[in-house]
N, C-alpha and C positions, 0 to 999 in steps of 0.2 A: 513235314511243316508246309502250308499253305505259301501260294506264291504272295499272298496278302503280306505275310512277314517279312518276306527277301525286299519287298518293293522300298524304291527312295520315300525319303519321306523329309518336310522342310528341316526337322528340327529330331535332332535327339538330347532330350536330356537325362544326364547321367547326374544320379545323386548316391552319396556314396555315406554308408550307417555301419554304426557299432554300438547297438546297444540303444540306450534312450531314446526306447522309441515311440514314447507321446512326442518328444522333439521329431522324429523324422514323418509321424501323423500327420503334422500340422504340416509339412514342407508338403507331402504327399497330397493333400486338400488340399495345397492351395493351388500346387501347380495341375489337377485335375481341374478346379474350376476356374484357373485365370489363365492360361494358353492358347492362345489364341491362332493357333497356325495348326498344321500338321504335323502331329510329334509321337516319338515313341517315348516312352517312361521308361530307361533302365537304373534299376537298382542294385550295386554289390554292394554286398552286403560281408563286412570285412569281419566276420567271425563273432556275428551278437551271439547274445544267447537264446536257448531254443523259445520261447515266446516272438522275441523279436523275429526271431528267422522265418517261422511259418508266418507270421503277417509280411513282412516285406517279400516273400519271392508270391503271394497271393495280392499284393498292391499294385505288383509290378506287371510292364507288356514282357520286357525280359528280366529275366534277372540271376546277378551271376554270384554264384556263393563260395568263400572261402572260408575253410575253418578255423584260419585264425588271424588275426589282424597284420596284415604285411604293409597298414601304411597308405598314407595317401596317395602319394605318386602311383603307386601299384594298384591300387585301388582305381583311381579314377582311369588308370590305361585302361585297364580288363572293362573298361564301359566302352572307351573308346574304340579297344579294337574287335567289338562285337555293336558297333552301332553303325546305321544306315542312313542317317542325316545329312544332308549338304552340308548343314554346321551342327553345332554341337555346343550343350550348355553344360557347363561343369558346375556345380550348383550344391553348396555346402547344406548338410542336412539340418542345419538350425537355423531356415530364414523360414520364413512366412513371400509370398510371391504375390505384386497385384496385379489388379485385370490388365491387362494387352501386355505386360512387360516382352513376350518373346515379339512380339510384331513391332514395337518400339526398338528393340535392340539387333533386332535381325535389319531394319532397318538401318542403325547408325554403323552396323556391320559392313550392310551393302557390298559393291562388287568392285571398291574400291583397295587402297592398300591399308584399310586399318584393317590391323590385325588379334584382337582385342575388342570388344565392348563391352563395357559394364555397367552395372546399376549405379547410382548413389544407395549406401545402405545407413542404418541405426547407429550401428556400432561397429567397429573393425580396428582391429590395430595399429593401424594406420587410420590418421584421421581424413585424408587426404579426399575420402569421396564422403565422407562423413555431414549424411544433411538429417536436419528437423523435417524437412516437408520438401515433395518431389519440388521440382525447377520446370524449368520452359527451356533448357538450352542443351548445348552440347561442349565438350569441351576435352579438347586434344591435352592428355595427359606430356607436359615436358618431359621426354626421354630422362635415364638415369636419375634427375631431380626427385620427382615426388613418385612411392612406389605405392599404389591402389591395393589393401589386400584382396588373396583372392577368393572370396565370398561366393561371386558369379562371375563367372570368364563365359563371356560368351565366343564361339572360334570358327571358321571354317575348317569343314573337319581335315581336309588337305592338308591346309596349313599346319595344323597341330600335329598332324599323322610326318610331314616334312621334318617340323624340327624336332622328330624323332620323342614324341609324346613329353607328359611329365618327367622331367628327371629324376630315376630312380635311386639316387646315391644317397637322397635326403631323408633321414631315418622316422619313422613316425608319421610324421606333420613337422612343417613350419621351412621358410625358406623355398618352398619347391614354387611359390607363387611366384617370386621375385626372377627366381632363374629364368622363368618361363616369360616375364618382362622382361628381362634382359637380352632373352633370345631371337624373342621378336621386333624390340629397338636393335640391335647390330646387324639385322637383315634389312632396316630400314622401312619399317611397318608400323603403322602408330598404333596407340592405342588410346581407348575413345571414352570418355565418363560420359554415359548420357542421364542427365539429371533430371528428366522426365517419368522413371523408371525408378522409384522407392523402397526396396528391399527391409522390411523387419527382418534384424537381424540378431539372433543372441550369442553376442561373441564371445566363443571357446568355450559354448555350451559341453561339448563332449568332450576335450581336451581337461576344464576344469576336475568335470565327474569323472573322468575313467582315467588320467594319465596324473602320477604320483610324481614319474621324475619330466615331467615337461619343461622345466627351466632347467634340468640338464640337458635334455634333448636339444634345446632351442639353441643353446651352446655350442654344442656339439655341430649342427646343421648351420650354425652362420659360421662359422669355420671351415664348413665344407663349400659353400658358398663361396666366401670369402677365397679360399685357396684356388677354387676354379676360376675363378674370372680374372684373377690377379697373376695367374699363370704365363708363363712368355709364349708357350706354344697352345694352340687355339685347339686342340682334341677335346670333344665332344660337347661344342659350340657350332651347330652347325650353320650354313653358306645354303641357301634354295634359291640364291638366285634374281632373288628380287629387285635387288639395285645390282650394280658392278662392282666386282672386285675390289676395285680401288676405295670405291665408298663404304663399302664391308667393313674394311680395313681400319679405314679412319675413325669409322661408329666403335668397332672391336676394342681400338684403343683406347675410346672415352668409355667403354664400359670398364677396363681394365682402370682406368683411374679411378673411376668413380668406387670400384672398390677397393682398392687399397685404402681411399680417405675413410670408408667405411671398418676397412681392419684396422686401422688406427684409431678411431673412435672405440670400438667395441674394444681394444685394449686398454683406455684410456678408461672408460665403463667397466673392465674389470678390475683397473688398481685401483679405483675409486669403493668396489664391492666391499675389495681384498682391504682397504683402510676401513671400512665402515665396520667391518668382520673384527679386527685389532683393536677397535675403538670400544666394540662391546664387550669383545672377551676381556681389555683394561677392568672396566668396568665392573665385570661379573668378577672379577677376583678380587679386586679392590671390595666391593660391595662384603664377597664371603669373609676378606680378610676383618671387615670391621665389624662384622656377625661374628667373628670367630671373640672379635676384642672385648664387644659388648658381651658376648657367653661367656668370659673368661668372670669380667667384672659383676655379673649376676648368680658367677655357682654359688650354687650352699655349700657352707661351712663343714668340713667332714663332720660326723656325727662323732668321734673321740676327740677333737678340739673343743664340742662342745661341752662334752661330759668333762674334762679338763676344768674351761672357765666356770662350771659350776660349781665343782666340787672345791675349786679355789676362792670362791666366794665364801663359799659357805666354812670354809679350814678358817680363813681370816687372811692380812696381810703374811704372814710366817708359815703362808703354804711353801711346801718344797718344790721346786723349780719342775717344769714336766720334765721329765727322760725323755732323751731323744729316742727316735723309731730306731 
């Protein structure tokens, strides 16, 4: 391999595909033609199928292939720990990218303590960076309050390599963005919406198409979430340092609140499911029960009742009574 590939370079972006890949085309174009710094393009490719696979590791400067889907968090490490960026853009494979976004975001990044910069995008699960048309401003994301998904995380790669990458516990997708918020506010590191920066975005393009049980998943992963941060002992939250101790501490335990009010909501969301669930099934049985009433009130007449009433017609009044069955 050429010393041209080992060399720094400003920016590594890592975009991370499974399959639909006219969706990760258009991410591919757009960050080729609107990048505006020096960048490597890595792409893993978390176990598409063989069409997808020969175009994406032929789009790509690197690219690191799995044969079968281990998940975002794993996914977006295996970028990370084969990239040569000062920072690093983590960069979901259903946005569309405009002209200067990395020199805008590398800049709100800067050599300051935000730790985090992001776009405004389309659409995202969170509404919170959610615009119609870029902005002119910048705007420091309120710790634990409002949580930005993560679409595009832009990071110094240190930083991200510090707090010990994506957290791998999170199954699939979902939740792994949040952690990785949360990680960065208890070290005392902000994070940054810069609204100059306008991401098309098609939320849960590839979760919609390829993932069946994803609102199991999602369950599953805000429970795992939920149980880490609400935890009395701080294991595998990590400390880099950046403020003191004591200030750690004090952030540690506003994130520890912030989620328990959070697991209490999401239980409060599920007996509200679990009533909504009891409320149909009423319904659907009630409904059969008066299907079953209205079928009872619509059968036809056995076919020897009716040969009966005719034959007693036509006998006269002094027909003999039917014999029972």
């Amino acid at each position: 391999m050429s010393e041209a590939a080992h060399a720094p370079v400003d920016l590594s972006v890592v975009v991370l595909a499974w399959n639909q890949l006219e969706v990760t085309k258009r991410c591919v174009d757009s960050i080729r033609a609107n990048t505006d710094v020096e960048y490597e393009l890595i792409i893993v490719d978390n176990g598409s199928n063989q069409e997808a696979a020969t175009w994406l590791e032929r789009a790509a400067d690197t690219h690191v292939r799995h044969d079968t889907n281990l998940g975002f968090s794993p996914g977006m490490n295996a970028g990370l720990y084969v990239a040569r960026g000062a920072a690093i853009a983590f960069v979901n494979n259903d946005t569309t990218l405009p002209a200067g976004w990395a020199s805008s975001l590398l800049e709100t990044l800067g050599p300051t303590k935000v730790g985090i910069a992001l776009p405004a995008v389309t659409a995202a699960g969170n509404p919170f960076a959610v615009r119609t048309e870029a902005g002119a401003g910048r705007i420091r994301v309120p710790p634990f309050r409002y949580l930005p998904s993560g679409v595009v995380y832009v990071m110094r790669s240190d930083v991200v390599r510090a707090f010990g990458a994506w957290g791998e516990e999170y199954e699939i997708a979902s939740r792994e963005d949040l952690d990785l918020l949360f990680k960065t506010w208890v070290n005392g590191m902000d994070v940054v919406l810069d609204e100059r920066v306008l991401v098309d975005h098609v939320s849960g393009a590839t979760a919609v198409a390829e993932l069946d049980d994803r609102d199991v998943v999602w369950k599953r992963n805000r429970d795992v979430f939920t149980a880490k941060w609400t935890a009395a002992e701080s294991d595998g939250i990590p400390y880099i340092g950046a403020v003191d101790r004591a200030q750690y501490d004090t952030l540690l335990e506003e994130a520890r609140t912030t989620a328990a009010w959070m697991e209490r909501l999401f239980a409060a969301e599920d007996r509200i499911e679990e009533w909504k669930a009891e409320v149909r099934s009423q319904k659907q049985r009630a409904g059969t029960a008066e299907r079953r009433a209205e079928a009872a009130e619509m059968r036809p007449t056995p076919l020897s009742d009716l040969v009966y009433r005719i034959e007693r017609r036509l006998r006269g009044p002094k027909s003999p009574e039917r014999p029972s069955d």
